[in-house]
N, CA, C and O atoms as CSV, one atom per row, in Angstrom:
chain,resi,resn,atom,element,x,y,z
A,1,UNK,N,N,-4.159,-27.299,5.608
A,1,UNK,CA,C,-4.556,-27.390,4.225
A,1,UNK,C,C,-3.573,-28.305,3.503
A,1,UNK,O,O,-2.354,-28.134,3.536
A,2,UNK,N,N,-4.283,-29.440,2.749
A,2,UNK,CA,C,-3.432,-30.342,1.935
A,2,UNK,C,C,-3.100,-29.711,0.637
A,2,UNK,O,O,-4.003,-29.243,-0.056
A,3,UNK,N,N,-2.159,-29.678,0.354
A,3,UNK,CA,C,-1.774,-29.042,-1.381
A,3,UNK,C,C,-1.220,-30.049,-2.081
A,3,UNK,O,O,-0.359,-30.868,-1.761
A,4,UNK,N,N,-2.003,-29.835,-3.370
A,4,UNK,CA,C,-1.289,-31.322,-4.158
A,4,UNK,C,C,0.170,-31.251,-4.483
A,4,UNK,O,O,1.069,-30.409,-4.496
A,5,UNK,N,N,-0.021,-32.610,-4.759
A,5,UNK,CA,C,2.086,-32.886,-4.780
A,5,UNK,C,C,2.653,-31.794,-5.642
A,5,UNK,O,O,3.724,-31.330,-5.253
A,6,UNK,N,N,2.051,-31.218,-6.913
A,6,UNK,CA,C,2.696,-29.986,-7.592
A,6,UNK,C,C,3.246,-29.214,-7.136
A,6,UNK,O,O,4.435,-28.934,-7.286
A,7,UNK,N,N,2.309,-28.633,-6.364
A,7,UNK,CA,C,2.049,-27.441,-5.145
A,7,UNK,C,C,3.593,-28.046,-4.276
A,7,UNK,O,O,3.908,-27.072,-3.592
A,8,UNK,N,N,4.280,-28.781,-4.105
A,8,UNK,CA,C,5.317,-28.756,-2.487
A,8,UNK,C,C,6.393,-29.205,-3.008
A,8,UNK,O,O,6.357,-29.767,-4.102
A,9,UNK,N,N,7.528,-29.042,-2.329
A,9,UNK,CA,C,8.462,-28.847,-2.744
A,9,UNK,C,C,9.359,-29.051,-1.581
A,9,UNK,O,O,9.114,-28.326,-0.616
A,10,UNK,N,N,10.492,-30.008,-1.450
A,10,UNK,CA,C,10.895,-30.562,0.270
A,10,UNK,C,C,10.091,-30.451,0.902
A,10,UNK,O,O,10.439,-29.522,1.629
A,11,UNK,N,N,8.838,-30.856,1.295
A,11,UNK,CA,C,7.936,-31.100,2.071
A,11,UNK,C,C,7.378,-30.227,2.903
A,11,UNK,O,O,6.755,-30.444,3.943
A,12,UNK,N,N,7.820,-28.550,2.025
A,12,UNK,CA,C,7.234,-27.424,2.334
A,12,UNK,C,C,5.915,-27.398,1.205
A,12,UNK,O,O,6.033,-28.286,0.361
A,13,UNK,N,N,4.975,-26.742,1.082
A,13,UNK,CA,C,3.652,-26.375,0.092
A,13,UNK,C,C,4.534,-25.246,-0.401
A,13,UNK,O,O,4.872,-24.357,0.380
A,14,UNK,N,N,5.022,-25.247,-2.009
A,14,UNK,CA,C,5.736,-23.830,-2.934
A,14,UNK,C,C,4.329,-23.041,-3.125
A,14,UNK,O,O,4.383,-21.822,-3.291
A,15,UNK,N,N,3.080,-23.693,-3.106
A,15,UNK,CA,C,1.958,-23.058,-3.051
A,15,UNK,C,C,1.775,-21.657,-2.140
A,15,UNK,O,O,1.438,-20.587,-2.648
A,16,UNK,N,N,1.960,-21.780,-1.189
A,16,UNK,CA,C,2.148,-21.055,-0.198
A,16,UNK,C,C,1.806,-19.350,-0.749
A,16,UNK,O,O,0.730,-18.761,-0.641
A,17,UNK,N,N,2.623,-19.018,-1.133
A,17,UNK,CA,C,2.310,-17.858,-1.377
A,17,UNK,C,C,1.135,-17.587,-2.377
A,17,UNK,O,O,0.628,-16.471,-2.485
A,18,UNK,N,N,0.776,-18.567,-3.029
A,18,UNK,CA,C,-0.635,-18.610,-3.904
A,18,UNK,C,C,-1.890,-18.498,-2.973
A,18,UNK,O,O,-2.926,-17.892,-3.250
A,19,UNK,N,N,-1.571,-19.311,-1.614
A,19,UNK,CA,C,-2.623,-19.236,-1.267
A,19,UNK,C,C,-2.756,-18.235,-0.255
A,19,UNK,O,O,-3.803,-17.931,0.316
A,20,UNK,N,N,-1.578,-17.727,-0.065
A,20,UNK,CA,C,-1.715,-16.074,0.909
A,20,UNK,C,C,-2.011,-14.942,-0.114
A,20,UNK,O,O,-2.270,-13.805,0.282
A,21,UNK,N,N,-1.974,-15.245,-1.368
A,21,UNK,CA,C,-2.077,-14.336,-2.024
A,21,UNK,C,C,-3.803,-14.156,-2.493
A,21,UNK,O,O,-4.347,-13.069,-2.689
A,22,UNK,N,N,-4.390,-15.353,-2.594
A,22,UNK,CA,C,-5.873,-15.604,-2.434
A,22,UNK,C,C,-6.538,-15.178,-1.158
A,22,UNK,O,O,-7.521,-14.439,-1.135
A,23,UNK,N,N,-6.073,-15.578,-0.315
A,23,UNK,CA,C,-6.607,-14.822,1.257
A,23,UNK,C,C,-6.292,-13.253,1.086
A,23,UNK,O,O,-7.078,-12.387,0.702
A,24,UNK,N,N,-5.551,-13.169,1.295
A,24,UNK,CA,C,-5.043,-11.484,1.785
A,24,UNK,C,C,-4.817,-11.304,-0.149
A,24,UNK,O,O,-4.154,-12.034,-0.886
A,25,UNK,N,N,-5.639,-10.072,-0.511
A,25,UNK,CA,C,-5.011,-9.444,-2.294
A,25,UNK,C,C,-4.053,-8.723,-1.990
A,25,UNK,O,O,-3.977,-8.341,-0.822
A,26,UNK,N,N,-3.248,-8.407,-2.758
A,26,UNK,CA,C,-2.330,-7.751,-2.870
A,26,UNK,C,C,-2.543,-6.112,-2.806
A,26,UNK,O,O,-2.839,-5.373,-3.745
A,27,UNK,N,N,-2.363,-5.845,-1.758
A,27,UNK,CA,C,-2.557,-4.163,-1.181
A,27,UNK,C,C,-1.760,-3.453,-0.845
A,27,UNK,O,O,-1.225,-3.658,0.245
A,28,UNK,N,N,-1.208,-1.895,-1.970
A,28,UNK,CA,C,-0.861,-1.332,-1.535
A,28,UNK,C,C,-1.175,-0.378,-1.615
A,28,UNK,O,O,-2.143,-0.050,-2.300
A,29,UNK,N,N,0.019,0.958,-0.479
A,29,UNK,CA,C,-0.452,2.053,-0.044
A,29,UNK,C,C,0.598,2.734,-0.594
A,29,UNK,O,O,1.765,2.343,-0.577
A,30,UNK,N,N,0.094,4.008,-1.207
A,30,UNK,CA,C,1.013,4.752,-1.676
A,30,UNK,C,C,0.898,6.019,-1.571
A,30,UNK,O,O,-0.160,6.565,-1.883
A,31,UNK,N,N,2.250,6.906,-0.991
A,31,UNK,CA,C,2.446,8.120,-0.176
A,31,UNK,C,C,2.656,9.181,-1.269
A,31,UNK,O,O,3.794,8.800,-1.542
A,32,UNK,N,N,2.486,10.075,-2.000
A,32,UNK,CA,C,2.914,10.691,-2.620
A,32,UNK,C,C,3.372,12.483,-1.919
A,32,UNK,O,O,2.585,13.369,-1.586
A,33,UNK,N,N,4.670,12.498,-1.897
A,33,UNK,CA,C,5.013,13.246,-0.812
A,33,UNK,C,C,5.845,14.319,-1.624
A,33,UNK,O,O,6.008,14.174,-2.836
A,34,UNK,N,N,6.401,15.462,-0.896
A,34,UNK,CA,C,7.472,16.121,-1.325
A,34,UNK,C,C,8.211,16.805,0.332
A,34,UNK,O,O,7.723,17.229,1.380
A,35,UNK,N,N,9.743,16.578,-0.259
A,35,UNK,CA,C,10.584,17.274,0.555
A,35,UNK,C,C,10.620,18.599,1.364
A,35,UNK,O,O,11.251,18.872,2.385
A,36,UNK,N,N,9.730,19.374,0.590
A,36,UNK,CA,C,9.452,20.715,1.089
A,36,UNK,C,C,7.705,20.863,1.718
A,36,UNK,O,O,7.027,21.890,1.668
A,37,UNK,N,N,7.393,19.885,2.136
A,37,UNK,CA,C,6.126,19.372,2.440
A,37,UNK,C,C,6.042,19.694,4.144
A,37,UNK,O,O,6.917,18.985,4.641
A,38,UNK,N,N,5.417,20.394,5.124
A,38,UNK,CA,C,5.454,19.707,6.153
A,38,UNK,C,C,4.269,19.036,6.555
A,38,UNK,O,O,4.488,18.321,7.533
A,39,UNK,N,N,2.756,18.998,6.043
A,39,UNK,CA,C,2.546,18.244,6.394
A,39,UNK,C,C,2.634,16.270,5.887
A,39,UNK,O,O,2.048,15.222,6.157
A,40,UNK,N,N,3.739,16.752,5.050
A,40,UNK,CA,C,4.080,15.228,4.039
A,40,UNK,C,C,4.916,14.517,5.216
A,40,UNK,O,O,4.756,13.297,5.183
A,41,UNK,N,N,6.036,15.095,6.578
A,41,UNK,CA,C,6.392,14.320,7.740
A,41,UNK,C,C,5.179,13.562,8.481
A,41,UNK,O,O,5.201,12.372,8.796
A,42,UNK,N,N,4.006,14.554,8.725
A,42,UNK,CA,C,3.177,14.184,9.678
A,42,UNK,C,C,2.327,12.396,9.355
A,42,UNK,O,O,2.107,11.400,10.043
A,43,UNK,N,N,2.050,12.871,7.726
A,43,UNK,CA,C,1.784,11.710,7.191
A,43,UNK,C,C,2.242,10.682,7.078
A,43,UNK,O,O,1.585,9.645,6.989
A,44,UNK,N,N,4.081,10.801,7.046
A,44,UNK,CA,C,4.964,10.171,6.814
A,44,UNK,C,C,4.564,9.099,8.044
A,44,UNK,O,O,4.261,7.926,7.826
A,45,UNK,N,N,4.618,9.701,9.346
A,45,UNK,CA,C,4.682,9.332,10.625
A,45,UNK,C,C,3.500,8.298,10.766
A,45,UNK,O,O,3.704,7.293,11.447
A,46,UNK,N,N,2.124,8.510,10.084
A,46,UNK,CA,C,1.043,8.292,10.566
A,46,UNK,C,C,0.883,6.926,10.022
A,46,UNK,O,O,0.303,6.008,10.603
A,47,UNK,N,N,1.750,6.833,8.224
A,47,UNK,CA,C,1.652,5.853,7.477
A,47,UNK,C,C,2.494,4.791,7.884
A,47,UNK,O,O,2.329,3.639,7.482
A,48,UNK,N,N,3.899,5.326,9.108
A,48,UNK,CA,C,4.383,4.255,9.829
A,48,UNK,C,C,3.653,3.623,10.854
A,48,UNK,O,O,3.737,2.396,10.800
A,49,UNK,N,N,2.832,4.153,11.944
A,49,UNK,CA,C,2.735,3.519,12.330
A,49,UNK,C,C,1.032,2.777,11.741
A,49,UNK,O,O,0.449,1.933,12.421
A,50,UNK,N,N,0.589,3.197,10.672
A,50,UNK,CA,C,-0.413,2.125,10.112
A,50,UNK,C,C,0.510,1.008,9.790
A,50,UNK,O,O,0.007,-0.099,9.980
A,51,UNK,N,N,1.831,1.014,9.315
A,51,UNK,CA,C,2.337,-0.247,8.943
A,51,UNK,C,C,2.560,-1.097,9.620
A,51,UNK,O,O,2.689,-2.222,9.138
A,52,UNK,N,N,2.677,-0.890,10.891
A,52,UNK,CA,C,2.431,-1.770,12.095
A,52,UNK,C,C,1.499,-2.878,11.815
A,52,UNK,O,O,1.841,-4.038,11.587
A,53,UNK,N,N,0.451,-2.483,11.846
A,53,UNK,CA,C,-0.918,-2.976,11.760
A,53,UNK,C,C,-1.415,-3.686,10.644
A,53,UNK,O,O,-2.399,-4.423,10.700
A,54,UNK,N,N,-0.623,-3.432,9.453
A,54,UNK,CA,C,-1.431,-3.722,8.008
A,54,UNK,C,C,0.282,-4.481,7.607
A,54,UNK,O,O,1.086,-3.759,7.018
A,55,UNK,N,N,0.614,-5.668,7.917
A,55,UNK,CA,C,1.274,-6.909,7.890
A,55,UNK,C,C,1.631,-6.685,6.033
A,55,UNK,O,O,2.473,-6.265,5.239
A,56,UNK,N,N,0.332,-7.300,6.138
A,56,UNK,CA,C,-0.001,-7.670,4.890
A,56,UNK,C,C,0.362,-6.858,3.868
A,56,UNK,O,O,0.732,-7.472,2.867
A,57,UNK,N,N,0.382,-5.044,3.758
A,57,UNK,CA,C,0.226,-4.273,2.700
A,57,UNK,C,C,1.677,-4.134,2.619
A,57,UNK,O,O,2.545,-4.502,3.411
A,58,UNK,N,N,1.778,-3.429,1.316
A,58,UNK,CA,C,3.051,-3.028,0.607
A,58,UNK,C,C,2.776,-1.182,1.307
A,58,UNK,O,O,1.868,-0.432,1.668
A,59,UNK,N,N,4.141,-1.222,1.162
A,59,UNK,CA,C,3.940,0.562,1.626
A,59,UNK,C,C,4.919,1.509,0.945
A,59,UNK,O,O,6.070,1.418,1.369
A,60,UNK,N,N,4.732,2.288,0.100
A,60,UNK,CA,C,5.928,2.775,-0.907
A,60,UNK,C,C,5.427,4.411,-0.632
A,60,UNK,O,O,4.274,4.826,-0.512
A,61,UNK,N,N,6.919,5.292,-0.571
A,61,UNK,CA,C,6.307,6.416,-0.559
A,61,UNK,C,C,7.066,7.067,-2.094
A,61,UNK,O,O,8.149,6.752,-2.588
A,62,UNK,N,N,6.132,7.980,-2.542
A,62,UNK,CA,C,7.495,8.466,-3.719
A,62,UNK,C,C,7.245,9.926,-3.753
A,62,UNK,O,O,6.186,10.545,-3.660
A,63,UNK,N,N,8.783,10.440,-3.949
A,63,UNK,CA,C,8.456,12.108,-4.039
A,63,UNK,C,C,8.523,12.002,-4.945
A,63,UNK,O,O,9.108,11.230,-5.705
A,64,UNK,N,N,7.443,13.399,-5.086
A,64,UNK,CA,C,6.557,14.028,-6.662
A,64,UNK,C,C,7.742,14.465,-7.517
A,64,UNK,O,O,7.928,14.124,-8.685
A,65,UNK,N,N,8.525,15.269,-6.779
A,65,UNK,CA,C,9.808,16.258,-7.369
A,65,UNK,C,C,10.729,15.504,-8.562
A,65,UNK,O,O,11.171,15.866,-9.652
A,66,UNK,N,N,10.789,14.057,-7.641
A,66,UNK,CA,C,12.236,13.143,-8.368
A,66,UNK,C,C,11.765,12.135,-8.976
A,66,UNK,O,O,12.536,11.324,-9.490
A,67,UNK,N,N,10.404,11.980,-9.041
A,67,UNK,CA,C,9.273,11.183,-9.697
A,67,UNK,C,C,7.846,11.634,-10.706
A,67,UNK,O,O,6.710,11.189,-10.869
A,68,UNK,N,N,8.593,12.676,-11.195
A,68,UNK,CA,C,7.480,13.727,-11.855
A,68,UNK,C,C,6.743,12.581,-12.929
A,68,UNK,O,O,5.565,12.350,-12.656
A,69,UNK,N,N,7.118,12.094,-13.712
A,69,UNK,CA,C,6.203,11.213,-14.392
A,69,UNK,C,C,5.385,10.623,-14.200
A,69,UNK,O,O,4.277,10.800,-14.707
A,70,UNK,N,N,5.849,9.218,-12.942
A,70,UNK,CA,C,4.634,8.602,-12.053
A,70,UNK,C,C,4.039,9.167,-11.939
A,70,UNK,O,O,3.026,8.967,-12.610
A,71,UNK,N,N,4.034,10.714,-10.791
A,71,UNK,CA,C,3.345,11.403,-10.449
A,71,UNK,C,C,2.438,11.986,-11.033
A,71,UNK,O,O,1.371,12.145,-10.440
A,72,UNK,N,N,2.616,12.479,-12.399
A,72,UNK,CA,C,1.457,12.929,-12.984
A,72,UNK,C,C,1.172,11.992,-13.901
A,72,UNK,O,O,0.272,12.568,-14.512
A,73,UNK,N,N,1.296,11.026,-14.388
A,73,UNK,CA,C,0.377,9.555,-14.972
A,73,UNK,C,C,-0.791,9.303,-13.373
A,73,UNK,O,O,-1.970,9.049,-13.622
A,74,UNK,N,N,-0.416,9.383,-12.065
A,74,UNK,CA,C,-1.457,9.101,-10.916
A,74,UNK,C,C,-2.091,10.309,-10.913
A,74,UNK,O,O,-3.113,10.425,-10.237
A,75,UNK,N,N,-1.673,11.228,-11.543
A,75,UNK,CA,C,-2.586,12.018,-11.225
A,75,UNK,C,C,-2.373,13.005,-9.801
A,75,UNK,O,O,-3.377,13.610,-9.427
A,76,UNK,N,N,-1.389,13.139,-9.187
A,76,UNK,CA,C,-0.888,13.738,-8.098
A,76,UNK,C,C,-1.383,15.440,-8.288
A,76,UNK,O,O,-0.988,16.069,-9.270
A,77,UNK,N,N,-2.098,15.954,-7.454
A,77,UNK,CA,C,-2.094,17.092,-7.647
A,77,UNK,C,C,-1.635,18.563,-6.175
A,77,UNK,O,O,-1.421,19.774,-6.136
A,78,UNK,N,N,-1.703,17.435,-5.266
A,78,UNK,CA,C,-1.376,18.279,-4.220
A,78,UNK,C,C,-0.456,17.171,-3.280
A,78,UNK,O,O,-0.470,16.026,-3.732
A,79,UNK,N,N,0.309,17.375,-2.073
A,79,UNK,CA,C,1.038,16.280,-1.571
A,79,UNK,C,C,0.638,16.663,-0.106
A,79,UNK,O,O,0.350,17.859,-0.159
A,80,UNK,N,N,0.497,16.250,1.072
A,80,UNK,CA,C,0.484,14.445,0.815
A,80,UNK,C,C,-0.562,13.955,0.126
A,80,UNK,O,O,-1.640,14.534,0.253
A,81,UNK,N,N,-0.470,12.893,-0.667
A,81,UNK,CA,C,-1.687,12.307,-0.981
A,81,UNK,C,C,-1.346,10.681,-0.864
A,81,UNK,O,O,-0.246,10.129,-0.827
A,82,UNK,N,N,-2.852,10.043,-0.814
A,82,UNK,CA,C,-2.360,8.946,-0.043
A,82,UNK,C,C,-3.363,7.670,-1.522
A,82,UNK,O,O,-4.546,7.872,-1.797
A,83,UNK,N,N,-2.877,6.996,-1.917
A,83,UNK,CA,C,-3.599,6.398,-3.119
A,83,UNK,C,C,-2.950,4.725,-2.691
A,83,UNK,O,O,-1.832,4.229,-2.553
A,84,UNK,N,N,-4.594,4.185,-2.576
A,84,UNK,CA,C,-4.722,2.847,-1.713
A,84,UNK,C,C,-4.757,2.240,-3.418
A,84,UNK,O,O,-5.081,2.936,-4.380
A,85,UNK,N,N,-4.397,0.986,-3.474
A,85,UNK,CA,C,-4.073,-0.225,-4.866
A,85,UNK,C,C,-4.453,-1.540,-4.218
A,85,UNK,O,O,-3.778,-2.058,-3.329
A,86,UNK,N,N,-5.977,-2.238,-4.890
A,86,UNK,CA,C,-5.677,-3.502,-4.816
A,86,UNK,C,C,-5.575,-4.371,-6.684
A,86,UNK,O,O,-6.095,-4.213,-7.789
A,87,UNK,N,N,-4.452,-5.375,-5.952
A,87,UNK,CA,C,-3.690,-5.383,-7.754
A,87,UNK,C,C,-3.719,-4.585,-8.749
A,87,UNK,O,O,-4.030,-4.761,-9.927
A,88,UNK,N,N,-3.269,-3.437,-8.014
A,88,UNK,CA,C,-2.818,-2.672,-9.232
A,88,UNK,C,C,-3.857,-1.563,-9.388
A,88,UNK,O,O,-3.478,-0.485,-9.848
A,89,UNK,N,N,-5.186,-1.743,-9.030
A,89,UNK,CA,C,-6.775,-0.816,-9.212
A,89,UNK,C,C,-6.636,0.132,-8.084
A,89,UNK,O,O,-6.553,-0.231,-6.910
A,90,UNK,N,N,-6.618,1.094,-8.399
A,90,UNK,CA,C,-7.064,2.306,-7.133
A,90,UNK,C,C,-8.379,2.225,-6.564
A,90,UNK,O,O,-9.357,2.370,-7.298
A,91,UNK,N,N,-8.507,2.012,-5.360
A,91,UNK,CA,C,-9.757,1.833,-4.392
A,91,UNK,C,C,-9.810,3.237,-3.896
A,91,UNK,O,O,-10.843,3.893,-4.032
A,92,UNK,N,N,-8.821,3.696,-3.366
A,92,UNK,CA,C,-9.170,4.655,-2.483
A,92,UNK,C,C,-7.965,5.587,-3.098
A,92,UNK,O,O,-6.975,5.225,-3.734
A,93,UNK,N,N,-8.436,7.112,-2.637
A,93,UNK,CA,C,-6.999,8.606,-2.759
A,93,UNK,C,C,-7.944,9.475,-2.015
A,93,UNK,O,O,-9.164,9.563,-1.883
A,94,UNK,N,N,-6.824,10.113,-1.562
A,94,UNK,CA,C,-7.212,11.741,-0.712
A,94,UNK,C,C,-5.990,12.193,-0.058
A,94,UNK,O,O,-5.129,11.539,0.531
A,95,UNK,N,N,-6.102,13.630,-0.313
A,95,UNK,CA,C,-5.206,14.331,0.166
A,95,UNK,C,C,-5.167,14.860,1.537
A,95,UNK,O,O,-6.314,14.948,1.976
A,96,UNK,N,N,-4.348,15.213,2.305
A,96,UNK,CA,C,-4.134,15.882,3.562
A,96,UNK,C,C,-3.340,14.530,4.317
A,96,UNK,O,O,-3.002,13.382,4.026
A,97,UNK,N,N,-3.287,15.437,5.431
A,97,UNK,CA,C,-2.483,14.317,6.446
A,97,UNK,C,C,-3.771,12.827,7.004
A,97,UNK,O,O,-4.656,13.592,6.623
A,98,UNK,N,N,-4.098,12.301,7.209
A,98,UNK,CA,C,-4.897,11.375,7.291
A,98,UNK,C,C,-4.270,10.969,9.125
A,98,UNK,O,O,-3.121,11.163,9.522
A,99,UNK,N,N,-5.633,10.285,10.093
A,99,UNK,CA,C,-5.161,9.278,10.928
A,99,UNK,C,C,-4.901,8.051,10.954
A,99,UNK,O,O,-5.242,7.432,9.946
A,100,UNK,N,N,-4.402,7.473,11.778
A,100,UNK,CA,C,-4.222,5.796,11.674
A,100,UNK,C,C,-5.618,5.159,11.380
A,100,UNK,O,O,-5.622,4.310,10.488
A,101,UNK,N,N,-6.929,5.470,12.058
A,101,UNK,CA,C,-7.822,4.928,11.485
A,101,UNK,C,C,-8.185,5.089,10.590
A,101,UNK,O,O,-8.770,4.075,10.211
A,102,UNK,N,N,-8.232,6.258,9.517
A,102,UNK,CA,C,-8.684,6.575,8.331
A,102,UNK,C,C,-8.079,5.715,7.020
A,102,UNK,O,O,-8.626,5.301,5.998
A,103,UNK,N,N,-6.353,5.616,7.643
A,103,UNK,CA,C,-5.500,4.702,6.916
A,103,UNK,C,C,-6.084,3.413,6.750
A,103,UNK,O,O,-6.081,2.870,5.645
A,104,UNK,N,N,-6.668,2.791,7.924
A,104,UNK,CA,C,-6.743,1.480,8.421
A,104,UNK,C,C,-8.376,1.011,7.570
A,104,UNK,O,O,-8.662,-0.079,7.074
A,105,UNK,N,N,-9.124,2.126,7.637
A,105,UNK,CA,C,-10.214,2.187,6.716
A,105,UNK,C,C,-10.636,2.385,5.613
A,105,UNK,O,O,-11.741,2.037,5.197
A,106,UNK,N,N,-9.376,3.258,4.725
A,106,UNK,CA,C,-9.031,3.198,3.305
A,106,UNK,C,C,-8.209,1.493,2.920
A,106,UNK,O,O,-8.577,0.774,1.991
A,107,UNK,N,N,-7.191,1.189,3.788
A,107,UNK,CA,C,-6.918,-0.211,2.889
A,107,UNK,C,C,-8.018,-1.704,3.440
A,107,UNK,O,O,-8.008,-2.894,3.125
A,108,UNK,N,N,-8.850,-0.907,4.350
A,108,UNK,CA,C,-10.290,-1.913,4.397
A,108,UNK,C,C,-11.025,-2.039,3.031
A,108,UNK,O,O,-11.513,-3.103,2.651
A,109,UNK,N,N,-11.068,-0.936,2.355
A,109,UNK,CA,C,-11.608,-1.314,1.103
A,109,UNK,C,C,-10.833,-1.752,0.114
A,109,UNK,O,O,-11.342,-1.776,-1.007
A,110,UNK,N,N,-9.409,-2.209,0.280
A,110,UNK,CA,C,-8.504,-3.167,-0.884
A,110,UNK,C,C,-8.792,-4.465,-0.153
A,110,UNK,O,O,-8.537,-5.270,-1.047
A,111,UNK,N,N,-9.053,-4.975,0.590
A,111,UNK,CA,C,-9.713,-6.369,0.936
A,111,UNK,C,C,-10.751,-6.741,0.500
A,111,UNK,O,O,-11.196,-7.843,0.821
């Protein structure tokens, strides 16, 4: 792909991330967990190894406990809960421990 002279910068394209950012939107996944949780490990586990796979996504987990505000502005009502974002819009949430494919099929719908 040619990018106009604006676009580059030492004879790299500064575009670059404009145009990965047009291909792939900006997707993330977000864990809403607590310390006294056990099935919030299992999830923990499951959402690593989706990160394998999903390059592309952002992956943030936050406990409810030390994050009570976020948490209830999202709306958190039970933990784990798992709340998919493309730019910023919630596509997808659900609670319980989830599998790698379910993961892999919730941030299918932030694409």
């Amino acid at each position: 792909m040619i990018l106009p002279g604006s676009l580059r910068r030492n004879g790299w394209p500064a575009g670059i991330e404009w145009v990965r950012h047009r291909l792939y939107p900006v997707m993330e996944l977000v864990l809403y967990t607590s310390a006294f949780c056990a099935p919030c490990v299992r999830a923990r586990s499951v959402l690593g190894n989706a990160e394998k796979l999903l390059p592309q996504a952002r992956f943030r987990e936050v406990d409810v406990p030390s994050n009570l505000e976020e948490s209830e502005s999202a709306g958190i009502l039970s933990t784990p809960t798992l709340v998919v974002l493309r730019e910023g819009t919630e596509v997808f949430r659900a609670s319980g421990v989830p599998s790698v494919q379910q993961v892999l099929a919730a941030a299918a719908l932030a694409l």
